[in-house]
N, CA, C and O of each residue as an XYZ file, in Angstrom:
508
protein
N       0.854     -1.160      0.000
C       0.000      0.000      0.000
C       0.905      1.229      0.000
O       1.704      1.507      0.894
N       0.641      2.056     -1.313
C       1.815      3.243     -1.392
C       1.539      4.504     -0.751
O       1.363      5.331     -1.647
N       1.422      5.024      0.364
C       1.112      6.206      0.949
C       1.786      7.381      0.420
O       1.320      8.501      0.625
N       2.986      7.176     -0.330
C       3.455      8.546     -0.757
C       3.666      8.425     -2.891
O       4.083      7.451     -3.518
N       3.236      9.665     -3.407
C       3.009      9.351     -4.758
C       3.756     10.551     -4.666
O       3.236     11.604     -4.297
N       5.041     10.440     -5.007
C       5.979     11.622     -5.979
C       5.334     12.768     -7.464
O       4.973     13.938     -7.595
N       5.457     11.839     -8.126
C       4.468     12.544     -9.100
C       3.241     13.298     -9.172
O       2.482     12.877    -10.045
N       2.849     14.219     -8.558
C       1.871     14.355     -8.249
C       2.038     15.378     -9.328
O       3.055     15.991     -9.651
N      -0.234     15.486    -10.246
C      -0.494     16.429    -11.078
C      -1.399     17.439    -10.449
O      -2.545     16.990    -10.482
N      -1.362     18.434     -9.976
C      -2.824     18.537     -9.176
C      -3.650     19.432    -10.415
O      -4.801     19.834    -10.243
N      -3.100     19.603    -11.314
C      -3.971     19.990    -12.758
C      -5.114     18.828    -13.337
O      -6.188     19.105    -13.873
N      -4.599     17.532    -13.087
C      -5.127     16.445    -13.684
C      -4.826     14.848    -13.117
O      -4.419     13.858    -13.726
N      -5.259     15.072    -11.489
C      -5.220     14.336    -10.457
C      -5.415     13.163    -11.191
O      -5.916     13.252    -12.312
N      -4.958     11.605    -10.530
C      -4.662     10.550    -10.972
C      -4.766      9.558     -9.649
O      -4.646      8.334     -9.696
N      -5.030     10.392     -8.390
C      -4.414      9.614     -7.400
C      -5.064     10.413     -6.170
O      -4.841     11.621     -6.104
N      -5.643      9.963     -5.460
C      -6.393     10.961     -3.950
C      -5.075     11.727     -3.251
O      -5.132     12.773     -2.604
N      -3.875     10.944     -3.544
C      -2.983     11.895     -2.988
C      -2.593     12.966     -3.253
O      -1.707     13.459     -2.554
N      -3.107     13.639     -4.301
C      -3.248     15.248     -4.989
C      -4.107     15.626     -3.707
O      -4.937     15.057     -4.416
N      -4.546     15.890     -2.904
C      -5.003     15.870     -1.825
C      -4.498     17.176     -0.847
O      -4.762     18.345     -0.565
N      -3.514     15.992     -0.539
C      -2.492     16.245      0.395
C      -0.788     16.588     -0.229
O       0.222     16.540      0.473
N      -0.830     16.953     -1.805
C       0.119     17.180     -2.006
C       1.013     16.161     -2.516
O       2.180     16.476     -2.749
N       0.602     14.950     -2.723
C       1.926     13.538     -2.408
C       1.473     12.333     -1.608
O       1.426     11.191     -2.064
N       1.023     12.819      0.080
C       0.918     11.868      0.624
C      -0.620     11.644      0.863
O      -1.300     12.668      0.931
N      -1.252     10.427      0.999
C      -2.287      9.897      0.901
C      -2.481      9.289      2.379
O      -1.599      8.452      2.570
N      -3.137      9.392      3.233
C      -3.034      8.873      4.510
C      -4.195      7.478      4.680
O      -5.395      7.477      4.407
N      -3.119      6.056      5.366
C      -3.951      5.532      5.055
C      -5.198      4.808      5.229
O      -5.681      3.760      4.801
N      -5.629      5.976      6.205
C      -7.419      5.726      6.056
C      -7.521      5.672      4.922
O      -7.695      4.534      4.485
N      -7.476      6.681      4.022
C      -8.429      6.577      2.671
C      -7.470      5.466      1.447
O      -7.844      5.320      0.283
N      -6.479      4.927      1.912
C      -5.820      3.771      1.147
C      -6.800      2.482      1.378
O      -7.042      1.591      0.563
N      -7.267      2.617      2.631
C      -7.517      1.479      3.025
C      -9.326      1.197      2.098
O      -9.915      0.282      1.523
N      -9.553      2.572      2.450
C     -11.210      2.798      1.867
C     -11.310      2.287      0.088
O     -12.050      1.531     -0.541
N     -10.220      3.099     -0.228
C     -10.008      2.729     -1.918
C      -9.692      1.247     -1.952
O     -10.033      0.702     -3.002
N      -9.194      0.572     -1.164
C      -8.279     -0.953     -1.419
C      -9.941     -1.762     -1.322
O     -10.287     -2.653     -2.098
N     -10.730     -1.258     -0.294
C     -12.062     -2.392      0.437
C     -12.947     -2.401     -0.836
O     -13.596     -3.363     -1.245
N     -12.852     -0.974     -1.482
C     -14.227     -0.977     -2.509
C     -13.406     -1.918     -3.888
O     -14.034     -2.694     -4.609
N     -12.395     -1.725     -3.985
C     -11.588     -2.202     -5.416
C     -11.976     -3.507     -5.272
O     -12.834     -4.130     -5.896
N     -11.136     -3.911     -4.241
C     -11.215     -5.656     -4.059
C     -11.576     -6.163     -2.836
O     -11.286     -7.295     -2.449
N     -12.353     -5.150     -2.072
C     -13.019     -6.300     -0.950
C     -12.030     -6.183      0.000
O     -11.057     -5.429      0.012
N     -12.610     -7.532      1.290
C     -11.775     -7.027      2.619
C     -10.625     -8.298      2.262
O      -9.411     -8.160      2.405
N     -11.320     -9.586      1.755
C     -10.013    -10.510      1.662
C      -8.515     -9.754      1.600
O      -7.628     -9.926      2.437
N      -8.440     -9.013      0.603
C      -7.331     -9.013      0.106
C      -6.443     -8.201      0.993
O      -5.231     -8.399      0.904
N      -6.925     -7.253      1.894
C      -6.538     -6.374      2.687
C      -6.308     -6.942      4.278
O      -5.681     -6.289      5.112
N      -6.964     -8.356      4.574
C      -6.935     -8.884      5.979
C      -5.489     -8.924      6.702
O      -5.328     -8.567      7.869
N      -4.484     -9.390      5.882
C      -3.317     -9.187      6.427
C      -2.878     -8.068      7.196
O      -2.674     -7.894      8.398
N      -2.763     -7.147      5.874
C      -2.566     -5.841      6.297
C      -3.112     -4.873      7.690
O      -2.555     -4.079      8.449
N      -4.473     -5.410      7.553
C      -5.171     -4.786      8.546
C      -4.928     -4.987     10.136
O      -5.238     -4.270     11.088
N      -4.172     -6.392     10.057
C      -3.918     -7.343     11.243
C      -2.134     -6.792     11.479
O      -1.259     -7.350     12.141
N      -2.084     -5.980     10.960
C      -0.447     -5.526     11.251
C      -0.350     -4.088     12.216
O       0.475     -3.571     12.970
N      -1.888     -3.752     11.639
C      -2.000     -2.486     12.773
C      -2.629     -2.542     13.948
O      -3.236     -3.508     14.411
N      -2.477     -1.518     14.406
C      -2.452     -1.678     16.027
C      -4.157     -1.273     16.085
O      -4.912     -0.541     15.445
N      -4.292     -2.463     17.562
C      -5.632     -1.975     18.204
C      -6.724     -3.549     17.541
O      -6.124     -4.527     17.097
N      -8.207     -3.525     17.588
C      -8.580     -4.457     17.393
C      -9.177     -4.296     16.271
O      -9.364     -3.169     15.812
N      -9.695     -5.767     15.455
C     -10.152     -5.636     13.801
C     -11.118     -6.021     14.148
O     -11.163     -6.251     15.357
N     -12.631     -6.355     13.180
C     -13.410     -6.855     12.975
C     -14.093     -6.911     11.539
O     -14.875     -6.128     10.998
N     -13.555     -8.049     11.130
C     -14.612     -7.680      9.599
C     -15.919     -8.711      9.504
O     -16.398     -9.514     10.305
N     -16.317     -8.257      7.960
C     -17.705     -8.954      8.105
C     -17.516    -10.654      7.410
O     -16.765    -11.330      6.706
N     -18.766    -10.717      8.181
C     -18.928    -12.419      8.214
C     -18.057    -12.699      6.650
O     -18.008    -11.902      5.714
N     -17.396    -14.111      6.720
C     -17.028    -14.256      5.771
C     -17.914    -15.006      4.624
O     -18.718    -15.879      4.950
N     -17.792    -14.759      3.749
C     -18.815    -15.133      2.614
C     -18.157    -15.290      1.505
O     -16.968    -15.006      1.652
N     -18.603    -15.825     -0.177
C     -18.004    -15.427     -1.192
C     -17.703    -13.864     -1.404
O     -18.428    -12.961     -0.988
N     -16.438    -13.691     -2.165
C     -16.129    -12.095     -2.187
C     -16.919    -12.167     -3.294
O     -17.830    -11.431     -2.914
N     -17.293    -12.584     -4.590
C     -18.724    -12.313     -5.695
C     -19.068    -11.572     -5.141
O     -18.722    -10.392     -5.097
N     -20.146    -12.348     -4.371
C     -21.459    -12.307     -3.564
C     -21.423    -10.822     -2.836
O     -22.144     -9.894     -3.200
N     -20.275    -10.727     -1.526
C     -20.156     -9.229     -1.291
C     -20.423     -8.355     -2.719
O     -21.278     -7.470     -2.678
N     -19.942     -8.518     -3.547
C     -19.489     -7.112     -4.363
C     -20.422     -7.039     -4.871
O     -20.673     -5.917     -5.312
N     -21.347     -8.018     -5.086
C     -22.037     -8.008     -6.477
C     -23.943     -6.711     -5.562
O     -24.666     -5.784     -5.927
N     -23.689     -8.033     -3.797
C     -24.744     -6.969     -3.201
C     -23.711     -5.644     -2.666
O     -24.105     -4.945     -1.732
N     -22.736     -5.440     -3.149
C     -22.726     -3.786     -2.283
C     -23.035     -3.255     -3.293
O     -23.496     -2.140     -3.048
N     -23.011     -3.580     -4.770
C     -23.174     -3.078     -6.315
C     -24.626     -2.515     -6.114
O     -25.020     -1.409     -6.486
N     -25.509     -3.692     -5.313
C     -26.710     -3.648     -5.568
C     -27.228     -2.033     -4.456
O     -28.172     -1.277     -4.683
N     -26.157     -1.949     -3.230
C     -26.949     -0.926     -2.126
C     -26.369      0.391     -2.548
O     -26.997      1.447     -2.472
N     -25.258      0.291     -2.955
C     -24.424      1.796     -3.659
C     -24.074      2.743     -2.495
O     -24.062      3.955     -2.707
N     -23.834      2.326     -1.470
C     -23.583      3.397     -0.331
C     -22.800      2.363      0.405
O     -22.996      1.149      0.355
N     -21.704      3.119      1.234
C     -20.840      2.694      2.269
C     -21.069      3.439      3.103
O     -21.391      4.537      2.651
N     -21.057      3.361      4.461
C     -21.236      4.279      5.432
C     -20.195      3.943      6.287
O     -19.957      2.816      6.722
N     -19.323      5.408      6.603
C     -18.114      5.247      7.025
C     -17.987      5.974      8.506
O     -18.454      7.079      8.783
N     -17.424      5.312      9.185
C     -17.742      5.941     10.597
C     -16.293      6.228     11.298
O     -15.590      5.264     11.601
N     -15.802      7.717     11.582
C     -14.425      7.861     11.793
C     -14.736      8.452     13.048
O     -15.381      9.493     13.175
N     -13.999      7.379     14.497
C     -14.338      7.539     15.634
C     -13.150      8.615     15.772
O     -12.208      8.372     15.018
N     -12.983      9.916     16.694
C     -11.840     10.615     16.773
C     -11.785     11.356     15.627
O     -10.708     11.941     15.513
N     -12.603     11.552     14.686
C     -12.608     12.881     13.847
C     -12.094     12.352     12.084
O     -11.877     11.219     11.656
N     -12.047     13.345     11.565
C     -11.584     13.669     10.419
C     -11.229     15.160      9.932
O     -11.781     16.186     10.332
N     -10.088     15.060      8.888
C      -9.720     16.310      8.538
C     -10.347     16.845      7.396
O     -10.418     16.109      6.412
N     -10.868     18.108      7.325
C     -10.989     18.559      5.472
C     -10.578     17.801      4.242
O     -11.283     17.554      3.263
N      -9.162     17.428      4.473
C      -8.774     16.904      3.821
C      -8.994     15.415      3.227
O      -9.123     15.089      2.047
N      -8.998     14.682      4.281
C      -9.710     13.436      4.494
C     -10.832     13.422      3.595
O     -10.578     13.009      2.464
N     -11.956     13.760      3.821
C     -13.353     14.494      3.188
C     -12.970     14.396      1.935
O     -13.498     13.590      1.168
N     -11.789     15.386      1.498
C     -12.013     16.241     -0.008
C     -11.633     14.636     -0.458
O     -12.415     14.143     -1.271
N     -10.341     13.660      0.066
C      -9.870     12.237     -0.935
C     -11.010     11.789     -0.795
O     -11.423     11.571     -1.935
N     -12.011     11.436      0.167
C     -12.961     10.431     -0.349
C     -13.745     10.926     -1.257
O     -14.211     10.278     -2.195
N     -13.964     12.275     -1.001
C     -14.819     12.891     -2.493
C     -13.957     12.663     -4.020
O     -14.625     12.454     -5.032
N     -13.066     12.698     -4.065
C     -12.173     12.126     -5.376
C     -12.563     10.719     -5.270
O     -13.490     10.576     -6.068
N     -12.305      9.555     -4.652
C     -12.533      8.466     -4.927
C     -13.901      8.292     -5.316
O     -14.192      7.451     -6.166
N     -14.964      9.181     -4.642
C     -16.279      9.093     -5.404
C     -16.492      9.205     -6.817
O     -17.463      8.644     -7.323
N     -15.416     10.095     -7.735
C     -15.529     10.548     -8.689
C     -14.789      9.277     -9.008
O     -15.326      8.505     -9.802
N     -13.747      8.998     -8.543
C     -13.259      8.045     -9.238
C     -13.958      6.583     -9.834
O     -13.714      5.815    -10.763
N     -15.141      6.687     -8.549
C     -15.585      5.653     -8.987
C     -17.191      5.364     -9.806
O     -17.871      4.349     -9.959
N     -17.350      6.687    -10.180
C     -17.929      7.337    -11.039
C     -19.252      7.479    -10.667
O     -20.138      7.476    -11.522
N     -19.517      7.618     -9.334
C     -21.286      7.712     -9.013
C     -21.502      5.768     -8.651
O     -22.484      5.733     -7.910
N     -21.213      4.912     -8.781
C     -20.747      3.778     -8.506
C     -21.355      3.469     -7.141
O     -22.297      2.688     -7.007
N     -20.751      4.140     -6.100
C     -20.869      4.300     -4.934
C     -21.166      5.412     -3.796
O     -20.180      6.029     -3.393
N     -22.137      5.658     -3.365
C     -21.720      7.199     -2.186
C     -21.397      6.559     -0.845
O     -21.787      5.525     -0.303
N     -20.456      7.635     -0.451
C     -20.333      7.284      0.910
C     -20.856      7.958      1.754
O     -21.047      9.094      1.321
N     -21.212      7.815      2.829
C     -21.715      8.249      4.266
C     -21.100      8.864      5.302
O     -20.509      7.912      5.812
N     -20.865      9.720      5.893
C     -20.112      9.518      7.296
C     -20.946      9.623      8.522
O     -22.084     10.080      8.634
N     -20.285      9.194      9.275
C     -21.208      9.576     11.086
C     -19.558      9.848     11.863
O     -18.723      9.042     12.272
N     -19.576     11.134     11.833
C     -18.211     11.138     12.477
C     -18.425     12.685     13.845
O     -19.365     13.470     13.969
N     -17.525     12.611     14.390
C     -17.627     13.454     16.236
C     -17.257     14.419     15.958
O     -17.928     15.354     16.395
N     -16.058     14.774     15.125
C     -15.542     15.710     14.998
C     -14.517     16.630     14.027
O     -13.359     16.245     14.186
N     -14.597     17.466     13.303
C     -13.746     17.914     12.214
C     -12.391     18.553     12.934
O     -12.188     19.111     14.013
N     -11.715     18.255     11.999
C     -10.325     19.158     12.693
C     -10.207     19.712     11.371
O     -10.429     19.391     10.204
N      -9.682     20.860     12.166
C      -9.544     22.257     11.027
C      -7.900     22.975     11.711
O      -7.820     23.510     12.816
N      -7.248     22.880     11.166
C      -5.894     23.557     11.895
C      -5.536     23.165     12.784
O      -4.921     22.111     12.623
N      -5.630     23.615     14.089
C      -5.670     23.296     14.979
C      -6.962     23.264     16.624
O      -6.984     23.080     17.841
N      -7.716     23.554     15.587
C      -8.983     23.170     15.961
C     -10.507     22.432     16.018
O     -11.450     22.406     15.228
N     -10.346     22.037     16.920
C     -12.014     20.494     16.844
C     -13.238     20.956     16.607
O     -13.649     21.791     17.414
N     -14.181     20.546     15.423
C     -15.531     21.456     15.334
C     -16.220     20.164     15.769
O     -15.836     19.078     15.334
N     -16.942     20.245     16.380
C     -17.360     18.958     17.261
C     -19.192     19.187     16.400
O     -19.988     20.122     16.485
N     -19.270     17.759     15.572
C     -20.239     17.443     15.147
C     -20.343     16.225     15.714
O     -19.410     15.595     16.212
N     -22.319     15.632     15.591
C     -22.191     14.693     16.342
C     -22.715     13.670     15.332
O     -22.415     12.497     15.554
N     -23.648     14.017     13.974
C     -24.019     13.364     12.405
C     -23.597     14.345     11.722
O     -23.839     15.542     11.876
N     -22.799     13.702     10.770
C     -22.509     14.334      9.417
C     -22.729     13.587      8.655
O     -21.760     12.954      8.238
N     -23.831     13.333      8.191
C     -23.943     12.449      6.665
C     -24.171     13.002      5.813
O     -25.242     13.599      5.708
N     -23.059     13.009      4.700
C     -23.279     13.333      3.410
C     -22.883     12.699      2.192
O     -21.863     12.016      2.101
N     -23.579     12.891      1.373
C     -23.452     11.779     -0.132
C     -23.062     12.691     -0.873
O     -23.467     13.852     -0.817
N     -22.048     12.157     -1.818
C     -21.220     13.244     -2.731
C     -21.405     12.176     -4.236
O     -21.050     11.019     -4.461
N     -22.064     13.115     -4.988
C     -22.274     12.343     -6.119
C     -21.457     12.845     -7.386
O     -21.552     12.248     -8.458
């Protein structure tokens, strides 16, 4: 999983890490990796970081993709906040994935500089 992209175009982005300039943080690596190919492929990885996992029941990966195809929404829940920035990559991956999917959030709190805007629902769909 490449968190830092040298090349960066921000005329004609290629990569959520136009973002942030280069680096891609990897919450939203992880978000782009689940919708591409599911959680199989990512279980390792996930089990290398710290703290506890839980994914969903295991099933055929088809079968997942074919019903998340069918609900078109992920709902993403970032305990401890999120940045602007954060926000703006998943809104690129929306585009990226062309209306495909919206995502959701339910998150506590925005950080802005150096300051917490304390929300308690933020759901929004970016089409």
């Amino acid at each position: 999983m490449n968190l830092i992209k040298v090349d960066v175009n921000i005329n004609d982005p290629d990569d959520a890490s136009y973002v942030f300039g280069g680096f891609c943080p990897i919450t939203i690596r992880l978000i782009e990796a689940m919708v591409k190919t599911g959680w199989n492929p990512i279980r390792e990885l996930i089990k290398k970081l710290p703290g506890e996992y839980e994914y969903p029941v295991d099933r055929d990966e088809k079968t997942m993709l074919s019903e998340r195809a069918k609900k078109n929404f992920i709902l993403l829940i970032f305990i401890g906040g999120i940045t602007y920035n954060e926000i703006a990559a998943i809104r690129y991956l929306n585009k990226t994935f062309k209306g495909k999917i919206n995502f959701f959030f339910q998150i506590y709190f925005i950080y802005f500089y150096n300051k917490r805007i304390q929300i308690y629902n933020y759901y929004n769909t970016y089409y």
